[in-house]
OpenMM code with the backbone's topology and positions (N, CA, C; nanometers):
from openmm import Vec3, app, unit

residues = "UNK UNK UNK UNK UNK UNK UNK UNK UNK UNK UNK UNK UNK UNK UNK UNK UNK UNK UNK UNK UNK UNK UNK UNK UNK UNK UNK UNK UNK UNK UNK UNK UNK UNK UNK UNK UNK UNK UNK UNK UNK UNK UNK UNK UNK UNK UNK UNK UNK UNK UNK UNK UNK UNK UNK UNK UNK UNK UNK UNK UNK UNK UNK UNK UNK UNK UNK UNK UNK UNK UNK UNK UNK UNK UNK UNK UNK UNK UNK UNK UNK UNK UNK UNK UNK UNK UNK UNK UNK UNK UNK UNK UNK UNK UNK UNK UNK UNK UNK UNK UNK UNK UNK UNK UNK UNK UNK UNK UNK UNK UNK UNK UNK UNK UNK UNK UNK UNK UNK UNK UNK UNK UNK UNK UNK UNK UNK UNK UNK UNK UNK UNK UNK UNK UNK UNK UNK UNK UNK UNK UNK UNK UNK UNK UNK UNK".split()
positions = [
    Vec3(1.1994, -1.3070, 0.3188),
    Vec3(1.1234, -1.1832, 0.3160),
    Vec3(0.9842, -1.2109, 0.3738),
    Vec3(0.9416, -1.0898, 0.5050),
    Vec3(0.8029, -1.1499, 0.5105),
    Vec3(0.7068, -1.1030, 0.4132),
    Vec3(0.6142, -1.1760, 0.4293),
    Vec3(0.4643, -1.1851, 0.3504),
    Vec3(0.3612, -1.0920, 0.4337),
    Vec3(0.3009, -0.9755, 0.3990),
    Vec3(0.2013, -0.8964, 0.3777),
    Vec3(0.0964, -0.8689, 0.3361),
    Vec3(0.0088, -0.8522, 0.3913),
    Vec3(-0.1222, -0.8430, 0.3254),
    Vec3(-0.1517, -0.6931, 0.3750),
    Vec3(-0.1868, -0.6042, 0.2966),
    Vec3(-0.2439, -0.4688, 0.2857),
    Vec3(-0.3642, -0.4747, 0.2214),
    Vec3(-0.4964, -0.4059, 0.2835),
    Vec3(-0.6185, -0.3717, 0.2701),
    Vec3(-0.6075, -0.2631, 0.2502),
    Vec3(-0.7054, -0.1808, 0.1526),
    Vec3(-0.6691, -0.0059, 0.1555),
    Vec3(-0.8139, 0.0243, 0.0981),
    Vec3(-0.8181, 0.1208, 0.1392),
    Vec3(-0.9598, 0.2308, 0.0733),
    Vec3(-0.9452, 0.3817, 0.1086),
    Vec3(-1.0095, 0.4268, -0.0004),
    Vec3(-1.0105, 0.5830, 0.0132),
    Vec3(-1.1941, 0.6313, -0.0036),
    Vec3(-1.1804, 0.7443, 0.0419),
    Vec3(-1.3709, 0.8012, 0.0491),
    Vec3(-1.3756, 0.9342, 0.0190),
    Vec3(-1.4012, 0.9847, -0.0149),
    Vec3(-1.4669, 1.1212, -0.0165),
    Vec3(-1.5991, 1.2235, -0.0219),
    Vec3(-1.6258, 1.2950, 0.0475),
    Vec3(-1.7652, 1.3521, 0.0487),
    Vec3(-1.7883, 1.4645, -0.0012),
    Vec3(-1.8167, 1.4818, -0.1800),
    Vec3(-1.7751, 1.5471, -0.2298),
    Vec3(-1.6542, 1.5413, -0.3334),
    Vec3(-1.5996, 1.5315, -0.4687),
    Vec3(-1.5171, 1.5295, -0.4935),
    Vec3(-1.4496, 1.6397, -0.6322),
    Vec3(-1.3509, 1.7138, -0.5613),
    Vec3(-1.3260, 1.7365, -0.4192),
    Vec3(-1.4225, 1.7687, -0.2913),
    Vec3(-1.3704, 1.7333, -0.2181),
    Vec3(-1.4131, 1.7621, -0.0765),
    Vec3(-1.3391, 1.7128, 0.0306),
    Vec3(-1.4093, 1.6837, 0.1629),
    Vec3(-1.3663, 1.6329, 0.3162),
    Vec3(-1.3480, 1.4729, 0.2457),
    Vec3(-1.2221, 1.4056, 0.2661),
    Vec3(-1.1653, 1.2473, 0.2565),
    Vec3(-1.1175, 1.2036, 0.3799),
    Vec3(-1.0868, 1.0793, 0.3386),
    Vec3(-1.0463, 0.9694, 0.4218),
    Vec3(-0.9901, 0.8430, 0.3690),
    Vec3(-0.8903, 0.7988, 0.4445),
    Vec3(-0.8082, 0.6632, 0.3920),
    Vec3(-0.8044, 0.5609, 0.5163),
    Vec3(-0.8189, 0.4387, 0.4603),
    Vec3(-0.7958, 0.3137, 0.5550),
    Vec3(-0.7300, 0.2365, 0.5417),
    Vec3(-0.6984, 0.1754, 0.5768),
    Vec3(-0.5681, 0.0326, 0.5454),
    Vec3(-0.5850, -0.0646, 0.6705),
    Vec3(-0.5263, -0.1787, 0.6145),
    Vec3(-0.5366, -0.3126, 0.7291),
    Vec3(-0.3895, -0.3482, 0.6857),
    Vec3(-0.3189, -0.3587, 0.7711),
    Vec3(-0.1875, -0.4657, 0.7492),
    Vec3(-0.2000, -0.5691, 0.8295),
    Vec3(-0.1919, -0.6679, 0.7777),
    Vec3(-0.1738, -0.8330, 0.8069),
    Vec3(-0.0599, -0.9096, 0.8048),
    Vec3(-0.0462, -0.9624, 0.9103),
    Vec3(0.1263, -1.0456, 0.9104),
    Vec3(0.0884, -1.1025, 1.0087),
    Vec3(0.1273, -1.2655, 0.9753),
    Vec3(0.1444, -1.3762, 1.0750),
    Vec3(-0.0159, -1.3478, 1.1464),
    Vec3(-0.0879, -1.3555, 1.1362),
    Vec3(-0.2152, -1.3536, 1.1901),
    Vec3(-0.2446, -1.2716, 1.3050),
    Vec3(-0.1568, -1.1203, 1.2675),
    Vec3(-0.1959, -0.9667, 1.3853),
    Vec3(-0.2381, -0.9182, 1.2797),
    Vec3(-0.3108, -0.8050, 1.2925),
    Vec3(-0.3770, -0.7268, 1.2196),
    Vec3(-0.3178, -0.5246, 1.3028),
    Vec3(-0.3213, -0.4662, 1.1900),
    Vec3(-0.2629, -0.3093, 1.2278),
    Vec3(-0.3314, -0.2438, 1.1379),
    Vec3(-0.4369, -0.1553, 1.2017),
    Vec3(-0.5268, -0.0505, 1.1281),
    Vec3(-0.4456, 0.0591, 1.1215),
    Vec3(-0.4831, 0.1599, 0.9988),
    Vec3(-0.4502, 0.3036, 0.9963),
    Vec3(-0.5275, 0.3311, 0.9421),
    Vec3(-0.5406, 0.4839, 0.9648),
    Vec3(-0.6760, 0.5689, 0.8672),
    Vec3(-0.5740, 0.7510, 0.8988),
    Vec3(-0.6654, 0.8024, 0.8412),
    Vec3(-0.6103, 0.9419, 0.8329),
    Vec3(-0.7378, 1.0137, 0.7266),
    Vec3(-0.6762, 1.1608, 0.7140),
    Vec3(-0.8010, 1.2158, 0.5896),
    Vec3(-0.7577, 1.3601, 0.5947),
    Vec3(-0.8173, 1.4345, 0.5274),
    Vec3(-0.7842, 1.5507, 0.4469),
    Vec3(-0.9167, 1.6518, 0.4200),
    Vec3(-0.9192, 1.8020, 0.4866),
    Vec3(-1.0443, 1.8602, 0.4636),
    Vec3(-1.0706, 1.8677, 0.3110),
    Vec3(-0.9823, 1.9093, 0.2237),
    Vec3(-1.0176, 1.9714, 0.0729),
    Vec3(-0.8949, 1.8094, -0.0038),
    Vec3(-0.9825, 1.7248, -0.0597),
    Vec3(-0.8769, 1.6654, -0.1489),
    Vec3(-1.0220, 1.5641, -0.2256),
    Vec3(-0.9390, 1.4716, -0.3155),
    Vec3(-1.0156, 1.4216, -0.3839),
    Vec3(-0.9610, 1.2425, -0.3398),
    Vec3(-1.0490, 1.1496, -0.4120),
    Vec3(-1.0861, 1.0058, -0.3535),
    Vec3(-0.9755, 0.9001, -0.4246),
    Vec3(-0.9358, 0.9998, -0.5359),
    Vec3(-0.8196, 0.9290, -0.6015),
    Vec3(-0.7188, 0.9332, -0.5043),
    Vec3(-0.6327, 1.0551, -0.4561),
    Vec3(-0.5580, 1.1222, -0.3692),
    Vec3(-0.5744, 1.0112, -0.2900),
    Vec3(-0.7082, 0.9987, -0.1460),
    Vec3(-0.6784, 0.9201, -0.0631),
    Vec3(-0.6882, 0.7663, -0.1019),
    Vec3(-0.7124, 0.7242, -0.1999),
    Vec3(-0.6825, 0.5636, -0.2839),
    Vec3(-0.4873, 0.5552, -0.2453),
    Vec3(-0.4741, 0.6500, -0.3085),
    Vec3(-0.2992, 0.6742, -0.2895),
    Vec3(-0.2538, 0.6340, -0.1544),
    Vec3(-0.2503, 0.7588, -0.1395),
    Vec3(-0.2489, 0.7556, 0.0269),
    Vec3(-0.2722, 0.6469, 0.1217),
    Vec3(-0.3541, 0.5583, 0.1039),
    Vec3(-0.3910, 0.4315, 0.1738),
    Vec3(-0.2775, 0.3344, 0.1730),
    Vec3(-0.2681, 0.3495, 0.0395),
    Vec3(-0.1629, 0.2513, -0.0014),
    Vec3(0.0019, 0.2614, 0.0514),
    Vec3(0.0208, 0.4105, 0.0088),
    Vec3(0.1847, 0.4637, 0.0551),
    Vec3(0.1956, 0.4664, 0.2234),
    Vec3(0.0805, 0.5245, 0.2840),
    Vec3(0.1038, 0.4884, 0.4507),
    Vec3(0.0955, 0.3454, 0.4711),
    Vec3(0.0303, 0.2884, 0.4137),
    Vec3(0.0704, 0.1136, 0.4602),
    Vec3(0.1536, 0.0786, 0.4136),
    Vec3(0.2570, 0.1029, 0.3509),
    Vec3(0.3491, 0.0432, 0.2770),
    Vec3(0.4773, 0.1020, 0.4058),
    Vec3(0.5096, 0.2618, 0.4006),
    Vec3(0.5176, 0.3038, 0.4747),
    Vec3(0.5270, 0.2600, 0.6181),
    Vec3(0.4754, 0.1966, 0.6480),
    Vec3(0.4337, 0.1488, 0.7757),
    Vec3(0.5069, 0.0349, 0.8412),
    Vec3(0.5770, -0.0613, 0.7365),
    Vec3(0.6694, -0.1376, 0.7026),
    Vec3(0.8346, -0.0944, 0.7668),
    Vec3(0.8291, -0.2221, 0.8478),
    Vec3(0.9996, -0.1472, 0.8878),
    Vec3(1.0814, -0.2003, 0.8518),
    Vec3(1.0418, -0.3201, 0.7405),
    Vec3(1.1478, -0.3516, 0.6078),
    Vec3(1.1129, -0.4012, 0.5225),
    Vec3(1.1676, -0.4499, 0.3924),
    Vec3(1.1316, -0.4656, 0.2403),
    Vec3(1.0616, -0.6342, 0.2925),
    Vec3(0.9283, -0.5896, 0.2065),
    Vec3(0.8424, -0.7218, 0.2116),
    Vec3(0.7816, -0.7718, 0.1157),
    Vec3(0.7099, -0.8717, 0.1077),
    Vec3(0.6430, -0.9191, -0.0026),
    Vec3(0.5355, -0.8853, 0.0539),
    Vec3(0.4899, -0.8093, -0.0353),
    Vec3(0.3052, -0.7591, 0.0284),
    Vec3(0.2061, -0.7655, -0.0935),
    Vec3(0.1025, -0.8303, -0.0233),
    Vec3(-0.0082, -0.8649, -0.1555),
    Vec3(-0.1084, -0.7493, -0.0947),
    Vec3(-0.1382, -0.6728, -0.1596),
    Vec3(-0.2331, -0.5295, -0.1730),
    Vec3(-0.3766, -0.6052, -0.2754),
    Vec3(-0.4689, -0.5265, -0.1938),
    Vec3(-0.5789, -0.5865, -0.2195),
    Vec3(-0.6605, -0.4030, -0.1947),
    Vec3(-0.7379, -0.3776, -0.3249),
    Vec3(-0.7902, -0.2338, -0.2774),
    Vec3(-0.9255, -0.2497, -0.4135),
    Vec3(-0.9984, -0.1584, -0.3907),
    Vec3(-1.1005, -0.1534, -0.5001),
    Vec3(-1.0971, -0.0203, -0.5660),
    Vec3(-0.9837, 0.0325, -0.5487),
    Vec3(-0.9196, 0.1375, -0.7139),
    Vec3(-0.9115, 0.0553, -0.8333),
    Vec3(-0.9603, 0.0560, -0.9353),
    Vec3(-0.8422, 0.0733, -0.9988),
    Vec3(-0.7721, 0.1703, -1.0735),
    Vec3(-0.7594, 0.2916, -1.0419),
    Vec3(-0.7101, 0.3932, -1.0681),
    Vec3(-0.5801, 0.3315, -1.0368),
    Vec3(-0.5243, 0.3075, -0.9366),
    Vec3(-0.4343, 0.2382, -0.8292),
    Vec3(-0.3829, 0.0564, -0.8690),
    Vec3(-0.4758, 0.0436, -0.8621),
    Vec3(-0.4360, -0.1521, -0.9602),
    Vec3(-0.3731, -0.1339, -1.0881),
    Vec3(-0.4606, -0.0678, -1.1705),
    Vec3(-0.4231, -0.0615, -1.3346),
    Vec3(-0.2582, 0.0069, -1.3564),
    Vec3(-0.2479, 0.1151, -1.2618),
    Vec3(-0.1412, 0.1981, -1.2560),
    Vec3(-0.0676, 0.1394, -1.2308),
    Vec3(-0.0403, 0.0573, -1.1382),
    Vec3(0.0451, -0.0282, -1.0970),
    Vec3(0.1114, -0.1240, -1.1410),
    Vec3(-0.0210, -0.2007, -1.1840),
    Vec3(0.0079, -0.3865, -1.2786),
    Vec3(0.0676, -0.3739, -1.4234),
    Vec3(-0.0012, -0.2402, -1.4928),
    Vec3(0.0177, -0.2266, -1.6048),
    Vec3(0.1381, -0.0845, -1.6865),
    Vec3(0.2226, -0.0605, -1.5566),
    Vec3(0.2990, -0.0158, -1.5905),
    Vec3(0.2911, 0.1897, -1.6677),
    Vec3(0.1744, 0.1726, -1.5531),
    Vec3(0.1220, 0.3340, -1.6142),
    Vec3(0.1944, 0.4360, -1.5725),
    Vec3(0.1902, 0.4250, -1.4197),
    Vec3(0.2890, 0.5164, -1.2912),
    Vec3(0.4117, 0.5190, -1.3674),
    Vec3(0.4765, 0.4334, -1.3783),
    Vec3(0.6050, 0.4370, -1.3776),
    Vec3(0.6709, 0.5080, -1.5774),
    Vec3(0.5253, 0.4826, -1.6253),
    Vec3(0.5799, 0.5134, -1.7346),
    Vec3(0.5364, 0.7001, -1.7951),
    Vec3(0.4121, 0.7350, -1.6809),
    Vec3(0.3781, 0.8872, -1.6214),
    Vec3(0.5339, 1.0029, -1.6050),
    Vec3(0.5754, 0.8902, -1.4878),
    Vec3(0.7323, 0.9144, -1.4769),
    Vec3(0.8175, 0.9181, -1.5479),
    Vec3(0.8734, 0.8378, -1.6408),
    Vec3(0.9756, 0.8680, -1.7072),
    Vec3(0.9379, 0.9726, -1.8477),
    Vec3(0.7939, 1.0255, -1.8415),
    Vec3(0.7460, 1.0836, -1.9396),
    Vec3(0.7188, 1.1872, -1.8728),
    Vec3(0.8026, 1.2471, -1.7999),
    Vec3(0.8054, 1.3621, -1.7141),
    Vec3(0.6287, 1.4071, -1.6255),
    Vec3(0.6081, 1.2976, -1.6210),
    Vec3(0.4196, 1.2913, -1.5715),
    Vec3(0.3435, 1.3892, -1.6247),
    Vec3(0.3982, 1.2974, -1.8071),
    Vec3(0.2813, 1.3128, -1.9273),
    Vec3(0.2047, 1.1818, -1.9152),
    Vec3(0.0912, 1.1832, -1.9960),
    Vec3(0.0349, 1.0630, -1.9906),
    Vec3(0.0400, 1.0578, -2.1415),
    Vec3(-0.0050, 0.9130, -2.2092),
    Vec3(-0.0023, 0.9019, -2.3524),
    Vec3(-0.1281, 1.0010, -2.3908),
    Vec3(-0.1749, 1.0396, -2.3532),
    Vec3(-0.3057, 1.1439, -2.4176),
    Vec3(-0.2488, 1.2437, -2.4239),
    Vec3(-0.1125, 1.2590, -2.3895),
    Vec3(-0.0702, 1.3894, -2.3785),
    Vec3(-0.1247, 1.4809, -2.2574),
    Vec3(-0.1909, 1.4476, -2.1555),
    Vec3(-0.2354, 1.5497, -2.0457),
    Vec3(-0.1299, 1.4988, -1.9290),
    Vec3(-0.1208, 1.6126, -1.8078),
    Vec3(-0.0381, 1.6296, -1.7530),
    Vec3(-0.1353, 1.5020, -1.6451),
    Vec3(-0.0456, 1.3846, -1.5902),
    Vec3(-0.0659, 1.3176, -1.4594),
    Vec3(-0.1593, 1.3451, -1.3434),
    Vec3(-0.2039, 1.3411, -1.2931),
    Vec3(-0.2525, 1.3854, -1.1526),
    Vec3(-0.1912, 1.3380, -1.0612),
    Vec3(-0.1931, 1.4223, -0.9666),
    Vec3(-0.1195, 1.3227, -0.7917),
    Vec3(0.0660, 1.3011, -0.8241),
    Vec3(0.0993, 1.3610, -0.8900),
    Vec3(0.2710, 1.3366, -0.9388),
    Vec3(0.3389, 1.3179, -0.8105),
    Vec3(0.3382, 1.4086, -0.7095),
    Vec3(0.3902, 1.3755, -0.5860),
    Vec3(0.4044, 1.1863, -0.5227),
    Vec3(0.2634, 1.1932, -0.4912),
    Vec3(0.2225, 1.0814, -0.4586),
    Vec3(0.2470, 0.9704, -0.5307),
    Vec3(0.2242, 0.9699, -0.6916),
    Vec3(0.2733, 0.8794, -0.7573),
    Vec3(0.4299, 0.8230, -0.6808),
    Vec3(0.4922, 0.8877, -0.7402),
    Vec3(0.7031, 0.9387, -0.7289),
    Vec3(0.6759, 0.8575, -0.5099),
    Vec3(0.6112, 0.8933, -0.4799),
    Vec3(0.6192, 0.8425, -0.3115),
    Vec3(0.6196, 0.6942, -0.3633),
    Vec3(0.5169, 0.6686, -0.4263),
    Vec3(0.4182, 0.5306, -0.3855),
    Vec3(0.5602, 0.4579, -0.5081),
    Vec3(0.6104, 0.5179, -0.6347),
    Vec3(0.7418, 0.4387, -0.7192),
    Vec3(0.8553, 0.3697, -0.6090),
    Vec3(0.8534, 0.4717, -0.5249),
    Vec3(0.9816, 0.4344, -0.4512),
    Vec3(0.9922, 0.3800, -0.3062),
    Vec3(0.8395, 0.3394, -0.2900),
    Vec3(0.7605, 0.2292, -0.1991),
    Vec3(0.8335, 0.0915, -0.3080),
    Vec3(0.7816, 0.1107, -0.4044),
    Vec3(0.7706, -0.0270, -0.4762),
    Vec3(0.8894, -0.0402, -0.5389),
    Vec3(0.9817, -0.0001, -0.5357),
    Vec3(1.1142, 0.0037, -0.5093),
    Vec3(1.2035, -0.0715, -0.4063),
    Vec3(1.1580, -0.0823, -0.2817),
    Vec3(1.1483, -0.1353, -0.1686),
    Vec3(1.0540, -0.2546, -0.1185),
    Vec3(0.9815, -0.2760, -0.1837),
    Vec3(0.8833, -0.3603, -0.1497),
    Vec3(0.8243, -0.4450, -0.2262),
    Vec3(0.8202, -0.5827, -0.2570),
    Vec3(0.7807, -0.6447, -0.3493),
    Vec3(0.6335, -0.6495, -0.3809),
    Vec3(0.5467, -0.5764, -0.4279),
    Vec3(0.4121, -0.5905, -0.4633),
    Vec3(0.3356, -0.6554, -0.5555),
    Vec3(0.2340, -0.7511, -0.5241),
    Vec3(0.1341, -0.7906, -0.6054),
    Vec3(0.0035, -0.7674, -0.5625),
    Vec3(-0.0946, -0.7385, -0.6735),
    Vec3(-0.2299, -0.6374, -0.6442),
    Vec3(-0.3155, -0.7145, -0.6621),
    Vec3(-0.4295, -0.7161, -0.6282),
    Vec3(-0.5788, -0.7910, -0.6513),
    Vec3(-0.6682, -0.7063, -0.6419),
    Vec3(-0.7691, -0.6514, -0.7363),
    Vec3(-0.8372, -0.5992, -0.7243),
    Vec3(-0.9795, -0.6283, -0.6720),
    Vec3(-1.0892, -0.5396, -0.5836),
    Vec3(-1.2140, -0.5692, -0.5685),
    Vec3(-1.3127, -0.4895, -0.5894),
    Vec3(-1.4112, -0.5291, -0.6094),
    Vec3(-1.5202, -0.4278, -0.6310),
    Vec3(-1.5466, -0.4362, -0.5123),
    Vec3(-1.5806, -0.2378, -0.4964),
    Vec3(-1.6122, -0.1793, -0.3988),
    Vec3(-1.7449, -0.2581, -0.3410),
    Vec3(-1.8209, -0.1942, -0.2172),
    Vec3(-1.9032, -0.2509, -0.1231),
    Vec3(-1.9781, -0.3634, -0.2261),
    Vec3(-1.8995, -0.4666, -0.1693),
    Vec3(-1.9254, -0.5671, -0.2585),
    Vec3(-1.9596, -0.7065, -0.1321),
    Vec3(-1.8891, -0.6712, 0.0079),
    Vec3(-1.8949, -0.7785, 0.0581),
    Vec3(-1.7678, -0.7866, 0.1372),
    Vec3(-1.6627, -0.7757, 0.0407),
    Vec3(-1.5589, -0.8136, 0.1003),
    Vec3(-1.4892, -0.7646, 0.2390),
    Vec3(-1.4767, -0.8471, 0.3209),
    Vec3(-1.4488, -0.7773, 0.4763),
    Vec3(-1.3837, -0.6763, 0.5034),
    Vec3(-1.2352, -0.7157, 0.4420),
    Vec3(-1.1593, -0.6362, 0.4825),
    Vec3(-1.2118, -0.4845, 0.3943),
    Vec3(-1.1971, -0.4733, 0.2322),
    Vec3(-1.2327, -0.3789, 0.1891),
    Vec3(-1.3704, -0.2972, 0.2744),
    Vec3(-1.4944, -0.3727, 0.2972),
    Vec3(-1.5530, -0.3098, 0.4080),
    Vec3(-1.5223, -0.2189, 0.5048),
    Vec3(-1.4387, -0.2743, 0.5799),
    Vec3(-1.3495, -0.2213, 0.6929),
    Vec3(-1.2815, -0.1029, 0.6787),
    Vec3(-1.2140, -0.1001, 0.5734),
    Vec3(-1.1512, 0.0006, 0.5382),
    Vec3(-1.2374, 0.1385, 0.5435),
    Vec3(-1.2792, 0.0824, 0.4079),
    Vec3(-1.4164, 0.1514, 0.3663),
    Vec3(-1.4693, 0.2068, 0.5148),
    Vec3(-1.4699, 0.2031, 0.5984),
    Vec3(-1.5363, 0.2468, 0.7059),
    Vec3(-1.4309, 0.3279, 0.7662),
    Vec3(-1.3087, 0.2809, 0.7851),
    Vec3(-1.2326, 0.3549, 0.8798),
    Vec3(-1.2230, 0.5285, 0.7602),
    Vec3(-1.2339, 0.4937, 0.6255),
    Vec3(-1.2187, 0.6396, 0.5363),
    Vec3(-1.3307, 0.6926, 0.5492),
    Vec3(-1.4532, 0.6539, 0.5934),
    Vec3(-1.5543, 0.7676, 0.5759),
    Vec3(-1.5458, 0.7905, 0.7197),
    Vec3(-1.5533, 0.7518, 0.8387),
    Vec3(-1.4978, 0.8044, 0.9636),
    Vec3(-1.4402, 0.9289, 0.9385),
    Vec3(-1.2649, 0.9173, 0.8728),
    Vec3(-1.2341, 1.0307, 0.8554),
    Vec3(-1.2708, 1.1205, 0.7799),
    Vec3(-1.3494, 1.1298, 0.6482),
    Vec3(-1.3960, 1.1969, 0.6130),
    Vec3(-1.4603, 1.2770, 0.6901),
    Vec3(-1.5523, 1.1958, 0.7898),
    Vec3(-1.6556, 1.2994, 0.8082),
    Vec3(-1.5613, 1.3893, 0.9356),
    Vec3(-1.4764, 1.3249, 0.9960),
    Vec3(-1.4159, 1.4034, 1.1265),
    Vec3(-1.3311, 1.5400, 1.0391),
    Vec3(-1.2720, 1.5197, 0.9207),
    Vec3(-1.2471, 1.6421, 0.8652),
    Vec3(-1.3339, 1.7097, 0.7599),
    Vec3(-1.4610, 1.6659, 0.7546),
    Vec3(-1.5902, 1.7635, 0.6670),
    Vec3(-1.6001, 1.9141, 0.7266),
    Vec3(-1.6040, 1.9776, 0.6541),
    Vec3(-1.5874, 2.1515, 0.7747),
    Vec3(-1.7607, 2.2152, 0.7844),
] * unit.nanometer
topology = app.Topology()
chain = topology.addChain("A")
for resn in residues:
    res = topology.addResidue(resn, chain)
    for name in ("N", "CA", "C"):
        topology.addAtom(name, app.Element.getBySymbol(name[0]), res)
């Protein structure tokens, strides 16, 4: 199975407001940017999004180490939140209804397909790639700000 490295970030100006998502995929020492964005959405949304188009992006089941500075997105993931949103008809234990259910249910059945392990970072902290990202999402933000 190959080995993956995914970079991801999401931005928003305003929240809600005009967003943006970035990603880096890494394999064998090429690098493959994506970005995209959304006039009316929120920063959680494109955190998502970063992640499911790079995964997405994949034209078969890999071992991919994801590296992002959510943790809306880490915690959900590592600790078994998403998946348990889901089988609790996307209740959460507080009893409130999920956010992003769509996206969740996308990004379950990414990881379904794809072997994932997460590392989290703090945001503009330094780190390159997260940087990078971080840049390609406020780009789009601002190209879809109205």
């Amino acid at each position: 199975m190959k080995r993956v490295e995914l970079f991801t970030d999401g931005a928003c100006s305003g929240n809600p407001g005009a967003g943006g998502w970035g990603a880096i995929l890494r394999y064998n020492g090429h690098e493959k940017e994506l970005s995209g964005g959304e006039s009316q959405t929120t920063n959680n949304r494109m955190e998502l999004i970063a992640v499911i188009e790079g995964l997405k992006a994949l034209k078969e089941p890999c071992e991919v180490h994801l590296t992002s500075d959510s943790q809306y997105v880490c915690n959900a993931i590592t600790k078994g939140w998403a998946r348990t949103w889901k089988k609790n008809n996307w209740i959460k234990s507080d009893k409130s209804k999920a956010k992003n259910p769509e996206l969740w249910d996308e990004l379950l059945s990414l990881l379904d397909i794809h072997h994932l392990t997460v590392t989290w970072v703090r945001g503009h902290n330094g780190h390159p790639e997260n940087e990078r990202c971080d840049a390609l999402a406020v780009i789009q933000a601002k190209k879809h700000a109205k």
